[in-house]
Structures are given as structure tokens and as C-alpha cells.
N, C-alpha and C positions, 0 to 999 in steps of 0.2 A: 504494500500500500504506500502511497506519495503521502512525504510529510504533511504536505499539504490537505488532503485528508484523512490524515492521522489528527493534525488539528481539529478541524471539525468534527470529526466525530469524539473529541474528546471534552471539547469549547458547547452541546450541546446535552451531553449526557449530564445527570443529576449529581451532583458530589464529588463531581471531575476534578481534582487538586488543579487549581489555575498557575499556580508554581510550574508545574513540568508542563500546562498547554506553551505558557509565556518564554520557557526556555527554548521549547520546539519550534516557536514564531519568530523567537529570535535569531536560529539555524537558519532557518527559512530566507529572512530578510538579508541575514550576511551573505549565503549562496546568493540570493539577488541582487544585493547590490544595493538593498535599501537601506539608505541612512536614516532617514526621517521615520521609518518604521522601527530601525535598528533602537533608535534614541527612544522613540515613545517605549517600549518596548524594556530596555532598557530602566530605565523610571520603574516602570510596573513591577518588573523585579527584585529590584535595587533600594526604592526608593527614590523620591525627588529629593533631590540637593535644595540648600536653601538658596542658592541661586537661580535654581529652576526654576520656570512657571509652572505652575498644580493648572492642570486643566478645569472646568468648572464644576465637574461631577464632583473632585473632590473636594471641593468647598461647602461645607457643613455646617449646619446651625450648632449655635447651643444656646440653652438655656439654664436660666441661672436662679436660685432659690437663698434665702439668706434666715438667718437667726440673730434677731435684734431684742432688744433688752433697753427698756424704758425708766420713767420714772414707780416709785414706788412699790419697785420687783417686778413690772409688769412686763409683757413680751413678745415676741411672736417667733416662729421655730418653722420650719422650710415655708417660710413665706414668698411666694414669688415674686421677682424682679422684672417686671414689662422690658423687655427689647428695645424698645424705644428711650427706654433711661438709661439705659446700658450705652447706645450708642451715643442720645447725648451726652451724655456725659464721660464719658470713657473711650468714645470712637468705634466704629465700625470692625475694626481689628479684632474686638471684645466680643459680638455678635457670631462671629465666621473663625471656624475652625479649617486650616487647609491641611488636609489629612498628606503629610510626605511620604509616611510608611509605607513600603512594601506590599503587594496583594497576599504573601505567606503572612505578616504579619494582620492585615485586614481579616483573611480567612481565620484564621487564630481567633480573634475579637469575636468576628460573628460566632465560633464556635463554641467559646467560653460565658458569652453571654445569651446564648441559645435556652440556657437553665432558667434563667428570669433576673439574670444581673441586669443591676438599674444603669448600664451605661457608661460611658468611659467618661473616667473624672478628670477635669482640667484643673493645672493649677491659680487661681486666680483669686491669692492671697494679695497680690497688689492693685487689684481694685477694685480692695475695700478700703483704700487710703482716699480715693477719686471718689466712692460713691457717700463717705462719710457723713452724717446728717442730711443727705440730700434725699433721702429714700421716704422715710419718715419723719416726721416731724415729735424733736422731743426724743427717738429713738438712735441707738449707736447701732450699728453696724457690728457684729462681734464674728459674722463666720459666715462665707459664702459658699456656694455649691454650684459649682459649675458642669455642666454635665452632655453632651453629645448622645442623642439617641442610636440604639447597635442597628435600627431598621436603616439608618441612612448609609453607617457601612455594608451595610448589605445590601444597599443600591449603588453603591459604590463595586461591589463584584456585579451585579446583575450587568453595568454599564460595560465594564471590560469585556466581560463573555462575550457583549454583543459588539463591542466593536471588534474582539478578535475573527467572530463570526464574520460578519459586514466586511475586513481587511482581506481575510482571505477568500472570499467571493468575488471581489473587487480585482483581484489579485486572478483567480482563475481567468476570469473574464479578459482580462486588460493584457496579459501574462499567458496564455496558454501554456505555454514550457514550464511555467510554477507546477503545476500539476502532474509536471515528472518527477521534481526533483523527490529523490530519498534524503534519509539518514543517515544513509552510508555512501553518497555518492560526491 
């Protein structure tokens, strides 16, 4: 069988490790000669560098919950934070998580939080120095929670799959001779 649908048929199946499709796409692209697939490609594996651009898929919300403490003991405990105060206040940066990690590590995530884990926690002890009395009135800001829902990484592979899918289509089509190439050739 041609690597080429070796991919796919691995890029479509249920529980496919995207790790070895993305390694086999990468084989793929160097026999071809694609850079810019080489590079995407690359990324998905590797990770994005912080100089990289993150494409938009993985750009992620989060949301944020806090525990404040008032006058006369009084309090509130994962109280939500509106988006919209977050970013006035804090900027846009604060709102959008750009997932760098690797799809082995993305896969990982989805997997571990599959059981009913509430989410991958961000650090964002520094802004509660920026949200400080602005939340509440009267109340301090004592603990925030930052937190990325597991379903967006998990749209986060569903995107890959389909572009792996979508590249090598594109690829058969555009390429005829793609659909020789082997593993061992």
C-alpha cells in the first residue's frame, strides 16, 4: 500500500494515534519536496516554537472563576469572571490560550481528561495584581482559576485529522505520482 494511503486510512479510522499518521505525512512531504507541508507538519509534531504562528484552530478560550473575601468575613468562592473584564482590563492575551504543544501531547490531554477532569489549569496568579478591586466592589481578589475546556482540545485533533485528510486528497489529485510513493522507497 502507498504511504499515501497508508495515511488515510489511518487519518480516518477511530483512535488512530495522530503521532505516527503526522510522522508518515511528514515522509510523505520530504519524498515530495514539500516545504510548507514539511513545516506545518512539523509544528504538529514538534510543537510550535514561540516564534511560530499557532494557526487559529489552536487558539483557545479560557475562562476564569475567582474566590474573593469581603468585609465582615463575607465572600464568594469560584465566582465567575465575564471575558469582557478580563480583557479590559488585562488585554486580550488573558482571554486566548495558543495551544504550542505537540498533537502527542494534545492527544495525552484529551485522554486524561476523558474521566471528567475539569480542564487544563493556567497559570494566572499575575492577574490578580491587574484585576485587584476592580471585580467587586468592597471585595479583594484572593485566588483565581483559570481554566481551558478538554472539548476545544479535542477540536483541536478533530481539525488536524481533517486537514491531514483534505492535504493528502489534494495531494493525490494535484500529484498523481504521490500515490506511488512507499515507505521504503
Amino acid at each position: 500500500m502507498s504511504l499515501l494511503h497508508e495515511i488515510q486510512e489511518s487519518v480516518i479510522q477511530d483512535g488512530s494515534n495522530l503521532g505516527s499518521v503526522l510522522l508518515k505525512l511528514r515522509l510523505l512531504a520530504s519524498k515530495l519536496g514539500s516545504e510548507v507541508l514539511e513545516d506545518w507538519v512539523k509544528h504538529e509534531s514538534e510543537g510550535y516554537p514561540v516564534d511560530a504562528d499557532v494557526p487559529p484552530y489552536r487558539v483557545i478560550g479560557v475562562t476564569y472563576k475567582g474566590t474573593f473575601s469581603g468585609p465582615f468575613g463575607s465572600g464568594l468562592k469560584n465566582a465567575p469572571i465575564p471575558p469582557f473584564l478580563i480583557e479590559e482590563l488585562g488585554g486580550d492575551s488573558w482571554t486566548s490560550y495558543m495551544v504550542r504543544e505537540n498533537v502527542a501531547t494534545v492527544e495525552e490531554l484529551v485522554r486524561k481528561n476523558a474521566s471528567g477532569g475539569g480542564g487544563l489549569g493556567i497559570d494566572a496568579s499575575n492577574l490578580i495584581l491587574l484585576l485587584q478591586g476592580k471585580i467587586y466592589e468592597n471585595y479583594a481578589l484572593n485566588h483565581i482559576d483559570a481554566r481551558v475546556s478538554p472539548a476545544a482540545f479535542s477540536g483541536i485533533l478533530q481539525v488536524v485529522r481533517g486537514r491531514i485528510l483534505e492535504l493528502t486528497i489534494e495531494l493525490e489529485k494535484a500529484i498523481p505520482a504521490a500515490a506511488l510513493v512507499t515507505s521504503g522507497a
